[in-house]
N, C-alpha and C positions, 0 to 999 in steps of 0.2 A: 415798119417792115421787120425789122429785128424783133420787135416786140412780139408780133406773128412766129415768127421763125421760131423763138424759144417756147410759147405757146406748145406747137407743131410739135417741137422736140419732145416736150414732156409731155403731152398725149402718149404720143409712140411710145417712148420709154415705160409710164405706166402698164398701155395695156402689155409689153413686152414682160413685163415684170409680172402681170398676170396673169398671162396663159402660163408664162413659166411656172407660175406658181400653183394652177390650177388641179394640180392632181397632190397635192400638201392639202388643200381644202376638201376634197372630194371622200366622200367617209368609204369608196370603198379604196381609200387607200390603203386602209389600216385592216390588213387584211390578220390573222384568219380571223378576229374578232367582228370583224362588219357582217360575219355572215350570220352573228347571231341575230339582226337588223332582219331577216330572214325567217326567224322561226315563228310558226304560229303558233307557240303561248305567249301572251304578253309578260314580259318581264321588268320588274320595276327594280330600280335601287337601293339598297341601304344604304350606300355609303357613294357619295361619288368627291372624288380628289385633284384637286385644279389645282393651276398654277404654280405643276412640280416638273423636273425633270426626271422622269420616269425611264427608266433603259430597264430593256423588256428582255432583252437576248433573243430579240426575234430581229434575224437579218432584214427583212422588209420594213422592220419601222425598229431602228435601234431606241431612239429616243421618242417622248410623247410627255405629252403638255396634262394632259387628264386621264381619270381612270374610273371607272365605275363597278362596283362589289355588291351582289346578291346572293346572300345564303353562303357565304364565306369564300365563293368563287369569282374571279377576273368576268365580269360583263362583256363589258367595253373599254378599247383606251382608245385614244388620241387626240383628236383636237376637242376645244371643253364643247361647242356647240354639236360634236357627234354627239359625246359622253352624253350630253344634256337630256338627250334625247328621251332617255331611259330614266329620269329623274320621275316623281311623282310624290304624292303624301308622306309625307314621316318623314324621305329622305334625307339623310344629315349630309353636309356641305363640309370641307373639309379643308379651309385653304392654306397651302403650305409655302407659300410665299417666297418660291423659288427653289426651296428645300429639293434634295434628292431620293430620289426612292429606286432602291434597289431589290432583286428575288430575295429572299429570305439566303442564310448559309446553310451549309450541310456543315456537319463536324464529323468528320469519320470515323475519329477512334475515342469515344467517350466511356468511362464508368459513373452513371449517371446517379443511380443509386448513391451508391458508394462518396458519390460528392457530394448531393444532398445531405447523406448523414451527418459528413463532415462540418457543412455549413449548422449542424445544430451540435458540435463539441468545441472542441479548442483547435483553433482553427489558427494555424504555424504558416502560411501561402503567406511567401514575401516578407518575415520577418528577417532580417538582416544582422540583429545583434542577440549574443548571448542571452545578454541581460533579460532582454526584452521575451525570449523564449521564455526564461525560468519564472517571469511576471505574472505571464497569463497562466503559466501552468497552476505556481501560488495563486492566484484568481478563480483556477475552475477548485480547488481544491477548499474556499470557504464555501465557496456553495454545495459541496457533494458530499451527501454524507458519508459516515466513517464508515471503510467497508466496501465502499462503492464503485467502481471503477469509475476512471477518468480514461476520454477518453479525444481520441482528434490525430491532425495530421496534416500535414504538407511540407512540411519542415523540409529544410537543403541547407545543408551545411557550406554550399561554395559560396552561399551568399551574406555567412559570414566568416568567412576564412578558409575555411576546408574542413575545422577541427571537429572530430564526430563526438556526439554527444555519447555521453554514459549516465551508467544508473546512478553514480554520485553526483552528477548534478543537479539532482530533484530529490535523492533520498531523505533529506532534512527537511524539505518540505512537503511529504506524501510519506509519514512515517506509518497513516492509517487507509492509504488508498493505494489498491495496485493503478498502473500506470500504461498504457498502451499508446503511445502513439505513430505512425505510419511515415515512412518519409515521403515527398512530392510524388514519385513514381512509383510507390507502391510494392518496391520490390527489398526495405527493409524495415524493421520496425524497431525504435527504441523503448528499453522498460523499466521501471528501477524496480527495487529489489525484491516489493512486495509480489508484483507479479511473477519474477523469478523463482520465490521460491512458490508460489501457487502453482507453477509452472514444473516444479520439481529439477530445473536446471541447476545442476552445481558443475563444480571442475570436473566432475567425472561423467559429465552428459556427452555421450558421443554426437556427433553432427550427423544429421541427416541423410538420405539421399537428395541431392540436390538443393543442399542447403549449408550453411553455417551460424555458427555460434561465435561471435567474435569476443576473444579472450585477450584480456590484459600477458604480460612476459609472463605472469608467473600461471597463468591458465586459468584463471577466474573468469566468466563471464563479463564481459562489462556492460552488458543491459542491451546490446544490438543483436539482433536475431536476423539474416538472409535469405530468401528466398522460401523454399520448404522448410526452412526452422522456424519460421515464423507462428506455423501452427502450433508451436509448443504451449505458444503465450494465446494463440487467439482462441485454442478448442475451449480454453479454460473463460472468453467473457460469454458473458450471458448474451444469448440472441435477441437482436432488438427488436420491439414489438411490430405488429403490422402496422397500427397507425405510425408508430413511429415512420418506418421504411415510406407510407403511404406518403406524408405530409414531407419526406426527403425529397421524392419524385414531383411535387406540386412547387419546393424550394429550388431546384435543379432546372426547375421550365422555368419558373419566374426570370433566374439571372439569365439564363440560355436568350427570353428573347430578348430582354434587354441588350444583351448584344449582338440581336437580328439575327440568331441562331435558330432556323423555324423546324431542322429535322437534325437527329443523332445518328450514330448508329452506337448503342449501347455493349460494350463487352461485358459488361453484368459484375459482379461483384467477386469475380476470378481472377485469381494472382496465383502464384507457385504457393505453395502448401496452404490453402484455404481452400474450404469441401465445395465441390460444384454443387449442391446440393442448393447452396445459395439463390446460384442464377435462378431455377426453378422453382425455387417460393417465391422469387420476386415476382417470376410470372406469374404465379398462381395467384398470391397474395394481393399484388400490386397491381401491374400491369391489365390481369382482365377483370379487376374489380373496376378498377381504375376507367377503362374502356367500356364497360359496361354501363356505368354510371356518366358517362357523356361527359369526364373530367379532363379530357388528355388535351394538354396543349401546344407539345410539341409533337412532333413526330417522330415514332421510332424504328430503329430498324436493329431488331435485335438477335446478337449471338448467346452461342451456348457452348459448352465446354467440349472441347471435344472427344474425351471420354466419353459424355452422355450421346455419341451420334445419333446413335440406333433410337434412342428416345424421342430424340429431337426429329429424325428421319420419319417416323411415328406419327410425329405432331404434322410434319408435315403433308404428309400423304392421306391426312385424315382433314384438314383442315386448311393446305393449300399455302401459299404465300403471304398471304395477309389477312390478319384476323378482321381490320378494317382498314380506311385507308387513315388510321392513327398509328396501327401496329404492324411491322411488317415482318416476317421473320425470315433472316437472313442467313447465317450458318453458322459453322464451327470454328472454335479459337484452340491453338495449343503453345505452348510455351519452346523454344530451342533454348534458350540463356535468359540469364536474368538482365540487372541494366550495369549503367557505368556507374554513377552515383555509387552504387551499391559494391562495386568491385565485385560484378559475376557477371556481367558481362562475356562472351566468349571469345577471344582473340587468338592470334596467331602468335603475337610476340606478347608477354608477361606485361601486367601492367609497370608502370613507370619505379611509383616507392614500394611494390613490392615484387620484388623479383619473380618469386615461387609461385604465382595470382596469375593464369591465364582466363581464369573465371568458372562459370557453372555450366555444364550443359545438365540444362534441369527435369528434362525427359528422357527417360532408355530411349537410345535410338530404335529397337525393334521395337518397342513399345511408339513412340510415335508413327514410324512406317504404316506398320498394321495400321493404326487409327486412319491415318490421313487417307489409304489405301483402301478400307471400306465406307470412309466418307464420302469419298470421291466418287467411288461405285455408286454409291446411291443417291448421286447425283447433288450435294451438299455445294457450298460454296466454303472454301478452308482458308482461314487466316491464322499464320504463326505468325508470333514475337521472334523477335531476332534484331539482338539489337551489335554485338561485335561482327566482325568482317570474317572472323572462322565460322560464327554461327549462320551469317548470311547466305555464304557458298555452302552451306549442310543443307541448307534449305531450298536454295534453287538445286543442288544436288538431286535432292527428296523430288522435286518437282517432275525434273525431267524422266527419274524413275517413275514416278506415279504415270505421267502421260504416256509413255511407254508403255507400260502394263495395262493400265485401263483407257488407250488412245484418245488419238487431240477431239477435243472439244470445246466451245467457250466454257470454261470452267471457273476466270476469274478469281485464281488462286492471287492470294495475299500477304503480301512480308510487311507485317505490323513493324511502322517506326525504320527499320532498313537503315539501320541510323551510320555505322561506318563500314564503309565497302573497301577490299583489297580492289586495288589498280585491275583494271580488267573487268569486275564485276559488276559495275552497272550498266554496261550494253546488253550485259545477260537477259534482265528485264526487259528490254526491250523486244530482243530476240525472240523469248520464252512465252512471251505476253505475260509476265508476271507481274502484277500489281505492287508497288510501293508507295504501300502506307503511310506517311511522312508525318512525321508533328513538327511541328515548325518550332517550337518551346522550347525542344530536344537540341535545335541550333545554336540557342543564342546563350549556352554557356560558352564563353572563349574559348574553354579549351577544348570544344567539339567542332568549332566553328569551321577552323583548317579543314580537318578531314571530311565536315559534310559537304564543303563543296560541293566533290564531285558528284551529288548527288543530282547536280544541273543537267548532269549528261545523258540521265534517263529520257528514253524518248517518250513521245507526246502520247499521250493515250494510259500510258500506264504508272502515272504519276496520282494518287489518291490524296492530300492533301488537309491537314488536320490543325486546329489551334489548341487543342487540349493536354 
């Protein structure tokens, strides 16, 4: 009798377990994709992916077991015997044995180029010691002939002390090569001596607009160039060839997907005193050579200077938003300040070890207004840099004029990086619908860390988020 009764039990309990479970089996659970199950072409697989946890970011079926790809597009997901369905000849099998698979990332504020190149010079990302700097520099310097520039970048001095490099660090060993290299963010550049004088910098070089020349007590140059003084040393390297640029952009996708990196948005090879002129060969050159010849592997979504609007405005009005769905073109960049690294940053109170240093505001402000003012007008989407808490409030300033004058619309305006905000100014974003740009990289120096906080408090929707 007992024997019966549990019997009884577990019948029930099964089929309970199965109706409940019946619409998990059922392919049109897995919706919008079951409706491709619908279409009359037949469509087979290239690829189909079992035995992963798949999260889709689709609320009706967060997770799924299988996936199925034809012609580089999502088929089908969810259970393997839907997926299966779509299999046929050739199809490769793919099993990832619990493994996770996630959408691809976006990176928002990338210089793609620009890293490329770097990945083919001397390449300074993440060294930590002196020593170890003047190594490789000795290094690129047996292989380059006399004459030749040397060249690379990424270098950050907080990561090995704070102490900033000069041109006597490498002068005894580059007594035959000028010397260019770039610090991490791009906003200063070290050089020793040979380049300075190619450069025609001596004590008596006045500093820029929106730039400096940073000088030993006694007013010597000491090899670091800032913002727009940069151009002193860079009009003077030779431009690097197209293949060159070409094969940067195909080194730039490689690492990108490797870290599941599937789209950018590219600022192009624009910094405070280098020619926009740049960004525009890379398109020319690069970009729809590149796209033409069916080579592009990541996705881009690319700015332009925004000096050049009207140009870019041009491009658009004649040829729309996306040259394909590899290239997308997105809008204009302009500069308020330079960064912190760099001491031009723009702030309200003087930096710390220099008193007289509240930083660079590295565009005329009429000069910027106007720009952003007839961008806006013609309907552009506008991202400035701004990375101190005075340059931050110039800029949502800028904003509320601009919408003001040229009235609200989704516009999608941009504060590239938004890196430290005075008390009060990040609900502004909110408020204004102003986008902040963030790079997450820009945090995890300690001593930025306090003040980015609050940068939690931006509300949801206008937070754009970056690892670069």
């Amino acid at each position: 009798m007992n024997f019966l009764i549990l019997v009884s039990a577990s019948i029930s309990l099964f089929l309970a377990i199965l109706i409940a479970s019946l619409h998990l089996l059922h392919p049109t659970y897995f919706l919008p994709w079951n409706k491709l199950q619908n279409s009359s072409i037949e469509l087979v697989a290239d690829l189909i992916i079992k035995n992963g946890v798949i999260y889709t970011s689709d609320e009706s079926l967060p997770f799924a077991q299988s996936m199925a790809v034809a012609n580089g597009r999502v088929l089908r997901i969810g259970n393997h015997s839907f997926v299966q369905e779509v299999a046929g000849y050739g199809t490769q099998v793919l099993d990832l044995e619990g493994k996770v698979v996630v959408p691809g990332f976006i990176d928002s504020h990338v210089h793609f180029i620009s890293g490329g190149l770097q990945m083919m010079q001397v390449q300074l990302r993440g060294v930590n010691e002196k020593e170890e700097v003047i190594r490789k520099i000795k290094d690129a310097v047996q292989s380059t002939k006399p004459g030749s520039w040397i060249l690379g970048g990424g270098w950050n001095n907080d990561q090995w002390g704070g102490d900033l490099p000069t041109a006597y660090w490498i002068d005894d060993i580059t007594p035959n090569n000028p010397v260019w290299l770039s610090r991490m963010d791009g906003h200063m550049g070290w050089a020793n001596s040979v380049a300075l004088s190619l450069a025609g910098i001596t004590n008596l070089t006045n500093n820029p607009r929106g730039g400096t020349i940073m000088r030993t007590a006694d007013g010597e140059p000491t090899g670091l160039l800032i913002d727009s003084a940069m151009t002193l040393v860079v009009s003077q390297i030779p431009e690097r060839s197209i293949d060159d640029r070409r094969e940067a952009l195909q080194r730039a996708s490689n690492l990108a997907l490797t870290k599941g990196v599937t789209t950018v948005v590219d600022m192009g090879r624009y910094f405070p005193g280098v020619s926009s002129d740049l960004s525009w060969e890379d398109f020319t050159d690069v970009y729809l050579w590149t796209n033409a010849m069916s080579k592009m592997k990541v996705r881009v979504c690319l700015f332009f200077p925004m000096e050049t609007w009207k140009r870019f405005a041009d491009l658009v009005n004649k040829m729309g938003h996306a040259l394909s769905q590899w290239v997308y073109f997105g809008g204009v960049k302009a500069f308020a300040d330079g960064s912190l690294g760099s001491g031009s940053a723009l702030f309200y109170e003087p930096f710390q070890d220099e008193p007289d240093n509240y930083g660079l505001q590295v565009t005329e402000p009429d000069v910027l207004l106007n720009m952003t003012l007839e961008s806006d007008l013609s309907g552009l989407q506008v991202a400035i840099h701004a990375i101190g808490d005075r340059a931050n409030d110039l800029i949502l300033d800028l904003h509320s004029s601009i919408a003001s004058t040229n009235g609200m619309r989704d516009r999608r305006f941009r504060i590239e990086h938004a890196q430290h905000l005075a008390p009060g100014t990040p609900s502004r974003f909110g408020k204004e619908g102003v986008i902040a740009s963030v790079q997450i990289t820009y945090w995890m120096t300690p001593i930025l860390l306090v003040k980015s906080l609050a940068m939690i408090e931006l509300k949801e929707n206008h937070i754009c988020l970056s690892h670069s």
